[in-house]
N, C-alpha and C positions, 0 to 999 in steps of 0.2 A: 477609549484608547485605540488608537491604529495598531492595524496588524504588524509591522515591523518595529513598535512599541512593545507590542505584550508579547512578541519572542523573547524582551530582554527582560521585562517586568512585568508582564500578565499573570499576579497570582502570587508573584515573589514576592519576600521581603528577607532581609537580611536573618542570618542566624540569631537567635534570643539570648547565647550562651554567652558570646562572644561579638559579636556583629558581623561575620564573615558573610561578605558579598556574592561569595557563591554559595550554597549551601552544603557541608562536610560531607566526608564519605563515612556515615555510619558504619562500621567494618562489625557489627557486632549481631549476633543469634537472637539475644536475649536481652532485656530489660530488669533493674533491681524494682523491688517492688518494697513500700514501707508496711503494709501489711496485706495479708492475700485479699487483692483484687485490685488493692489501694497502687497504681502506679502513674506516670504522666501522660496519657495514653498510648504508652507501647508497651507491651508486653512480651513481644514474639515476632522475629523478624516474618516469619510468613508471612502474617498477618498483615502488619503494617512495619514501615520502618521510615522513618524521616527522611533520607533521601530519595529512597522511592515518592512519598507522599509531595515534595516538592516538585519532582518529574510528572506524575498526576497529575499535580495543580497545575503545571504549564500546559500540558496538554491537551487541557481541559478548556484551558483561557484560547490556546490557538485554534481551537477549532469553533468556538463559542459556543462551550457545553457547558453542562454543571459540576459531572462525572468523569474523573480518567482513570483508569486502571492500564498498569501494566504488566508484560507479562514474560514469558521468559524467552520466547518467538513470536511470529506471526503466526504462526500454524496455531501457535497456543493459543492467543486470542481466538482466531475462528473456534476451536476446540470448545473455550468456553463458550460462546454463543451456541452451538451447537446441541449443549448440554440445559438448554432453556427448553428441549423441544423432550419428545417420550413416543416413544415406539406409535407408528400409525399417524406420527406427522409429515407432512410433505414440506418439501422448498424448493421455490422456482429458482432455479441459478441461470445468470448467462452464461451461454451455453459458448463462449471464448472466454477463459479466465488460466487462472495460473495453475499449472500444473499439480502444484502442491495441493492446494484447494481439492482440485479435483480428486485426487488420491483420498486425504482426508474424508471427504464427503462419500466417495464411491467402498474405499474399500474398508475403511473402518464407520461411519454411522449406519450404510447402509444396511451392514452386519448388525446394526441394533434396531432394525426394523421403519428404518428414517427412510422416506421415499425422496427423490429428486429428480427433478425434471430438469433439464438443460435449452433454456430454449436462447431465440435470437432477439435479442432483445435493442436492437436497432430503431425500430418501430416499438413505442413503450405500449402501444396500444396491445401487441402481439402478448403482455402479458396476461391479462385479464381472462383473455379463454383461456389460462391453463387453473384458474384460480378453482377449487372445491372448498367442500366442508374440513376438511384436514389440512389444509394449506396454513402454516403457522409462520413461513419469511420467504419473505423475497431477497434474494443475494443480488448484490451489483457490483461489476466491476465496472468503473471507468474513469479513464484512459481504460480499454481493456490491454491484459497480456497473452500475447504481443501482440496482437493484430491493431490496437491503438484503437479501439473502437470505440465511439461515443455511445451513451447511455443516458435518457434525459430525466436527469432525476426527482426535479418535481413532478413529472409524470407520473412516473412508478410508484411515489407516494401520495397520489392522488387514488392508485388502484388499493394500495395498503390499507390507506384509510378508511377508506371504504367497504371493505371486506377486514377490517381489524385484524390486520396483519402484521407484526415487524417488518420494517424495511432494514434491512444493513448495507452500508455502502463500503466497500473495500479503497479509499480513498491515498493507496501507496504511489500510485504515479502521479497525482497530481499535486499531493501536499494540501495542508490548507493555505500555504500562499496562495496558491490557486484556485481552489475550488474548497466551499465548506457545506455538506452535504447536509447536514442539523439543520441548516439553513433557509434548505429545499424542501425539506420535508423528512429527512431520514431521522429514524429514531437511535441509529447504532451507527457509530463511523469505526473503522479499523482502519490499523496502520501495521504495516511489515516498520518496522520504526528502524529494523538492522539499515533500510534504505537511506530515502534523503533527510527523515529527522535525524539518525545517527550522522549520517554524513562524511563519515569520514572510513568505513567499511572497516572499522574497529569494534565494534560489536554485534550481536544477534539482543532482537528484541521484538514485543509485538505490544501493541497498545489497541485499546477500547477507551471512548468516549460518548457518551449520552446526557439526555438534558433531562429524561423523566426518573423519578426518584426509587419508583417501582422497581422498574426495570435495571436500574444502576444494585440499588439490593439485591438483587437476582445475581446478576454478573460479581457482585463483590463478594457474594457468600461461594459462588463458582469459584472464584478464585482462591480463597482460603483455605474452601475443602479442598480441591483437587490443588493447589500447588505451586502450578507451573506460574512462579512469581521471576521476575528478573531480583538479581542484585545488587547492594550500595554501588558497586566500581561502575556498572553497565548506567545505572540509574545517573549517577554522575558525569559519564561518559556523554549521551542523550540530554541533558538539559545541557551542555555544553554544547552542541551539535544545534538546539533549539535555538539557541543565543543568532548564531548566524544562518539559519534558514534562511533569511529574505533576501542576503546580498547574494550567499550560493544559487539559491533560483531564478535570480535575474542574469546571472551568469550561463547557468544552464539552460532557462529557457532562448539568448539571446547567440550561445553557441549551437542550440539545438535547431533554431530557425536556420543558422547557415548554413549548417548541414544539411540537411533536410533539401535547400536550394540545390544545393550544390549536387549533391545526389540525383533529384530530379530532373537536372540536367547534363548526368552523365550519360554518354553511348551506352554502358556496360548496363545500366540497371532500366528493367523494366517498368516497376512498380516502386512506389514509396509510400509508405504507412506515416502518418504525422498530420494531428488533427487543425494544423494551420491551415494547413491549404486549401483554399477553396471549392476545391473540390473532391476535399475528404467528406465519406459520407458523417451527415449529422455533423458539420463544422458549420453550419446555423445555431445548434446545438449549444458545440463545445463554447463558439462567443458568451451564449447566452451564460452559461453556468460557470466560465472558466474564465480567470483574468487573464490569461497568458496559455502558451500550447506547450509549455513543460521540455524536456532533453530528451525524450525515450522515442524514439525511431524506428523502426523494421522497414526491410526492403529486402525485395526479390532481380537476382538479377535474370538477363535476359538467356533465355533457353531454357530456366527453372533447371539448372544442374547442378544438383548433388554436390560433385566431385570440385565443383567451382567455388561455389560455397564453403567451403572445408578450406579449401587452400585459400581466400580471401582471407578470413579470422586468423589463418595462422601466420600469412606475412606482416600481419598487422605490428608496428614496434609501438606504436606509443598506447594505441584503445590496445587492453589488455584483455587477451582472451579469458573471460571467466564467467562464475555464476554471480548472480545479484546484478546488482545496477545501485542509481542514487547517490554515490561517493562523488568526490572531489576529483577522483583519475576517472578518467574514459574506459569502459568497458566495452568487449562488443560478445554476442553470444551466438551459438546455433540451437533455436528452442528445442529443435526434434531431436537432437542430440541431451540437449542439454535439461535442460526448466521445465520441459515440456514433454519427456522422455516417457513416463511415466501414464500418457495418456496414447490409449492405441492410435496406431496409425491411423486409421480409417476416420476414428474421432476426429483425430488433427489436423488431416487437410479439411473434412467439412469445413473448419471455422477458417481455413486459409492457412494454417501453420506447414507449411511443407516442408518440403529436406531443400528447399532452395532457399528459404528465409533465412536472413540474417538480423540482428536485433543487438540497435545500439543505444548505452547508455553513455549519453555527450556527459564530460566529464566540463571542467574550469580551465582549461590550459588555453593554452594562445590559441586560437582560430586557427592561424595561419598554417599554424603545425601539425593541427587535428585533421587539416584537408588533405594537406603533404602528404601524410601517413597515410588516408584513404588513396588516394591518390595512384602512390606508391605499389601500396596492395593490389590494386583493382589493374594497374596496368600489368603486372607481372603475369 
């Protein structure tokens, strides 16, 4: 089955009750049971609950896992992966990733004795000197955020493997239209799913998917215990959002291309982030592992000012100033302000995040308009 097959039916089948083509919003806690233990396997919505489990199975199919869990953010997901590891383990993370990640990891694991290392992981070779005895995962982001950085992921799973590591792949910018990481080599894909699986910046959500069995028990029993499950309405929200994954990213990827030109070619900006272009670093890379270079953009303009930057995102009328990305509208962001807030300053230029970057996510509207309104902005 093609990819843009099994977003509509990879894993589906109609409901058993009734035949209902989408699968219902189980609104419900609790399961009747005909005697204790005797029930049709639910018993407890934490646990499991039929529209969850159908959002699972897709997720599972999209990305050609075995395993999907969801969960009640993205933070959640990393959370649980996290909770695989025990005081005196290390993880090599790229060292440009999302804000939130970085908090998570710094100010709550590392409080539990979790060591991390942050390195540049441009050159996969660069990871392997950081690897020891304690080293239990390598984190990856790519697309990174924001810097848009490629990360070559069969590589990094060639060092995993090797040194019997998990690899986890943070796979929110690129979607598995684009890129499926299980595929390279990665044993753990995440998704921020509030992004472009939801698609429509109507819920918060976080997904895992995996193909070995072991390690799926590990994360399913994480989840049970600790909680952080999403909802029937979210769950059903998300497999609706899945349904049109392929046509929204042909749209986003092919508004994201003209932007990105078109920026490129304006006086006002110096620099453009966006792993099409030929001479993005690792855009050897991104061909090799990526069908298409995705909607998500940063750019710096020229004189790297502050105060310029601020007042571009706010004349903006149509990209709407905010957090997140992956929806249907156009967003545009300031990381050091915004997404990225939370990582000191000093850290954040290292990776290129400055108080001049701007970072947009190309939304589905008419081209013509999404230029206008840069346009617009940047001359004022």
């Amino acid at each position: 089955m093609k990819f843009n097959t099994k977003t509509i039916h990879g894993k589906q089948q109609p409901d058993k009750a009734y035949g209902a083509v989408m699968p219902p919003i189980y609104q419900t806690s609790t399961y009747a049971q005909s005697t204790p233990g005797g029930h049709k396997g639910y018993e407890y919505s934490r646990t499991h609950n039929p529209t969850r489990t159908a959002l699972e199975n897709a997720l599972a199919s999209i990305e050609n896992g075995n395993y999907g869990m969801a969960f009640a953010s993205g933070l959640a997901a990393i959370d649980a992966i996290m909770k695989l590891l025990k005081p005196g383990d290390e993880v090599i993370s790229t060292s440009d990733l999302y804000g939130g990640t970085y908090r998570l990891f710094t100010k709550i694991f590392e409080g539990y004795g979790i060591k991390f290392q942050f390195v540049g992981m441009q050159n996969a070779a660069n990871i392997e000197s950081y690897v020891n005895t304690n080293t239990k995962l390598i984190w990856v982001e790519t697309p990174t955020n924001p810097m848009m950085n490629i990360i070559d992921i069969e590589a990094a799973s060639i060092v995993a493997k090797k040194y019997n590591i998990l690899l986890a792949v943070d796979n929110t910018f690129a979607t598995p239209y684009l890129q499926r990481p299980l595929d390279l080599g990665a044993d753990i894909v995440m998704h921020s799913a509030t992004k472009y699986i939801g698609g429509h910046s109507d819920l918060v959500m976080g997904a895992l998917i995996v193909k070995d069995k072991e390690v799926a028990d590990k994360l399913y029993f994480i989840q049970n215990a600790s909680g952080a499950i999403c909802g029937p309405m979210d769950s059903f929200l998300a497999l609706r959002g899945i349904k049109t994954l392929h046509v929204r990213m042909q749209r986003h990827c092919e508004n994201g291309k003209a932007i990105a030109e078109y920026l490129a070619n304006h006086p006002k900006i110096s620099t453009v982030y966006w792993p099409g272009f030929s001479n993005h670093p690792n855009h050897d890379i991104a061909k090799k592992q990526m069908d298409d270079f995705g909607g998500m953009i940063s750019f710096v303009t020229k004189g790297n000012n502050y105060t310029e930057a601020i007042r571009i995102v706010e004349n903006l009328k149509i990209f709407t100033l905010a957090e997140s990305l992956g929806g249907v509208e156009s967003l545009a962001g300031h990381p050091a302000s915004m997404t990225h807030a939370s990582i000191p300053k000093e850290e954040r230029e290292k990776t290129g995040v400055v108080d001049s970057l701007i970072r947009l996510s190309v939304g589905i509207e008419d081209i013509n308009d999404l230029i206008d309104d840069l346009a617009q902005a940047l001359g004022k």
